[in-house]
N, C-alpha and C positions, 0 to 999 in steps of 0.2 A: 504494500500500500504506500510505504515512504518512498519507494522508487515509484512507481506512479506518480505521487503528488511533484515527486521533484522533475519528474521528465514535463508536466504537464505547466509547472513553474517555469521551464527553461524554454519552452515555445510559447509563453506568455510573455518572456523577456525579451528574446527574437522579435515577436508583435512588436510591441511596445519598443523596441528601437529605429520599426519598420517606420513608424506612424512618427517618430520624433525626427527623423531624417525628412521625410515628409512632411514636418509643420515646417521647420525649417526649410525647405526649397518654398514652400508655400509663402511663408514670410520673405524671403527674398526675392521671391515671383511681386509680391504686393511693395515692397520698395522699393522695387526699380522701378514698378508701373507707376507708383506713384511720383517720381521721380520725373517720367518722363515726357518730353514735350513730340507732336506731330504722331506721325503714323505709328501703329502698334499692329504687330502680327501676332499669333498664338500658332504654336506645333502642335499638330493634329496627328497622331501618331509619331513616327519617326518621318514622314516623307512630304507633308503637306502643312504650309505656313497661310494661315489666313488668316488675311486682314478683321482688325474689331476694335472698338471702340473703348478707348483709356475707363472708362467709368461698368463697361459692361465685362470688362478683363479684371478691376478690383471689385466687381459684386458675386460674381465667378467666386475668386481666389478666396475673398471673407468667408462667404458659406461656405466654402471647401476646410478653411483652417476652424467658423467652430465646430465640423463635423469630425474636424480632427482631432479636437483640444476635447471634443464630447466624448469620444471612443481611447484619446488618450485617460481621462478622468476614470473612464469604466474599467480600463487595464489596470492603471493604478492601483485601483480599490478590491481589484480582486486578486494583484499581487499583493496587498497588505493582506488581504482574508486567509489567501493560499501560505503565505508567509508561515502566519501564525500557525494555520494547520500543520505547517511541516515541523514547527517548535515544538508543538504541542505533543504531535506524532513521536518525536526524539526524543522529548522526555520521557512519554512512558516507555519505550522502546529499552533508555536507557535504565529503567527502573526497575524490568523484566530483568535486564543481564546481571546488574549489582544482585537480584536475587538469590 
C-alpha cells in the first residue's frame, strides 16, 4: 500500500511540475503580449502562425493561466493529503517492525 501511495505521489509530482512549467510559459506568453505594440500572431500547432488580436491573445492566455493556477491548487492539496497519508502509513508500518 506505501508503494502505491508513493508511486501515485511521484506522478502527482511529474503533474504538478507539468502545469508549473506551463503557468510559466503562460505568464510569459501574457508579458510579452502585453508588452507588445502592432501585429501579433499565435502558433497553431507547430506549422501554422495566425494573425489575432493583442486583447483576444491576453483573454486566451488569463483563462488558460486560472485554469492552470485552479488545477495547480487541486495538485497541491492533494499532495498535502497524499503526503500525510504516506507519514501516516510509515508510522504505523514502523510500529509493526519495533514490535
Amino acid at each position: 500500500e506505501l508503494q502505491m501511495l508513493e508511486h501515485h505521489f511521484q506522478q502527482l509530482l511529474m503533474q504538478k511540475n507539468a502545469f508549473s512549467m506551463e503557468a510559466n510559459e503562460t505568464n510569459l506568453v501574457i508579458k510579452e503580449t502585453e508588452k507588445s505594440e502592432g501585429e501579433i500572431f499565435r502558433i497553431i500547432g507547430n506549422q501554422v502562425a495566425v494573425k489575432s488580436t493583442k486583447e483576444k491573445i491576453l483573454d486566451e492566455m488569463k483563462k488558460k493561466k486560472e485554469m492552470i493556477d485552479a488545477r495547480l491548487k487541486s495538485i497541491e492539496d492533494s499532495e498535502k493529503q497524499m503526503s500525510e497519508q504516506i507519514e501516516k502509513l510509515r508510522e504505523e508500518i514502523m510500529k509493526k517492525i519495533r514490535k
